[in-house]
Structure formats: C-alpha cells, structure tokens
C-alpha positions in Angstrom: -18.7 44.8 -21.1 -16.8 48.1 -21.2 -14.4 48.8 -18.1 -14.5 52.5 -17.7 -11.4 54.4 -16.3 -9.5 51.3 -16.9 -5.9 50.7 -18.4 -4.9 47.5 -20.4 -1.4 46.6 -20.9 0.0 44.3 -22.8 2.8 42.6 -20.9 5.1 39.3 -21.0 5.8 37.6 -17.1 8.0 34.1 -17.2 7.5 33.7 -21.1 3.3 34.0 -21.0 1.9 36.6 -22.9 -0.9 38.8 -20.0 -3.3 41.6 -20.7 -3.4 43.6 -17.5 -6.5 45.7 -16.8 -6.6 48.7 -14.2 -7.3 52.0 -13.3 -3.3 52.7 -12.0 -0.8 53.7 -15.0 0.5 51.8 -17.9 3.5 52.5 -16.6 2.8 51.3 -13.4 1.1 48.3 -14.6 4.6 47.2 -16.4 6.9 48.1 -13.8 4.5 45.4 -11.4 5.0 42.9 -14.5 8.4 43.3 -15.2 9.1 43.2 -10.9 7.3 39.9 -11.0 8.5 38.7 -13.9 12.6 39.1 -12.7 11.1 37.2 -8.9 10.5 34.1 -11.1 13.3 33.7 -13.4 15.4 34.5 -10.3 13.4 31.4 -8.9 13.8 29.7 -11.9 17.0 29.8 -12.5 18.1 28.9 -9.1 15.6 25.7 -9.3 15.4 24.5 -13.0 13.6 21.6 -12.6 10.7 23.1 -11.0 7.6 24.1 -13.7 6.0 27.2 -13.9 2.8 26.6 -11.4 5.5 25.8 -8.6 8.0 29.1 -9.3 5.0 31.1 -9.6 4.0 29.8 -6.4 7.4 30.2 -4.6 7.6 34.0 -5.9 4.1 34.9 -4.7 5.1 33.1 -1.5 8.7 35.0 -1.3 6.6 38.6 -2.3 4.4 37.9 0.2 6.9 37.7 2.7 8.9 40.5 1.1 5.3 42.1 1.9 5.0 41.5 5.7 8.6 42.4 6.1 7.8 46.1 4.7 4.8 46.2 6.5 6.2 45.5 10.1 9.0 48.1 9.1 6.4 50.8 8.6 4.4 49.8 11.6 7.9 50.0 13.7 8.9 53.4 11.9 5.4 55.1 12.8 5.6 53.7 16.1 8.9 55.3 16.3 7.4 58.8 15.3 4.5 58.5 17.5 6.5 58.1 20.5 9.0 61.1 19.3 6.2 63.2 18.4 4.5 62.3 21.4 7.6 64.4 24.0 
C-alpha cells in the first residue's frame, strides 16, 4: 500500500530502532525523535529502575503537560492582544 506525499525516516528513540512515516520533513521528523528521545533518558536516568513501557509513559505524561502549559500561554498572550488591539 503506497503512502503518497509521505516521508519515512529512519530514527533511534530510547535504544529502539522506529521508521517514522509523514507528510512534514525528514528533518522535522528527527528533530520530534531526537526531542523525545532526550525526555526519556532524562527519565531514565533520574529513575533507573523503571523499564521502558513506564519512562515512555512518564515522558508522554510530562510532554503532555509540557503541552497544556504552552497552550494556556498562547491562549493568555492572544487574550492579551485582543484586549490591546481592542482600545
């Protein structure tokens, strides 16, 4: 089944070998791996006696949050404008 406009990347997160398939970049692709990739040895360093399923669950749940955070800070800076715009 061919995938049409679609990049694969070949890339390495926490020691496992992924193919990545998308339409963004390469580039892009592997700057997402490698981002995700420092989150869990970061994780796993700090808790070495956790296995991979639970650091790869702690760094989605701390990207998540890092998520949230960015997304109320936009909603509070375009708020911001709105009212400055708004005088």
């Amino acid at each position: 089944m061919a995938q049409e406009g679609k990049n694969r990347v070949n890339v390495k997160i926490y020691h496992e070998e992924y193919t990545m398939c998308s339409q963004a970049s390469p580039e892009y692709m592997k700057r997402i791996a490698q981002y995700v990739d420092e989150k869990m040895r970061e994780l796993g360093e700090k808790n070495a006696r956790l296995g991979k399923s639970k650091i790869a669950v702690l760094a989605a749940v701390n990207l998540a949050d890092e998520l949230f955070r960015l997304r109320r800070e936009m909603r509070e800076l375009e708020a911001r404008l709105n009212r400055k715009n708004a005088k």
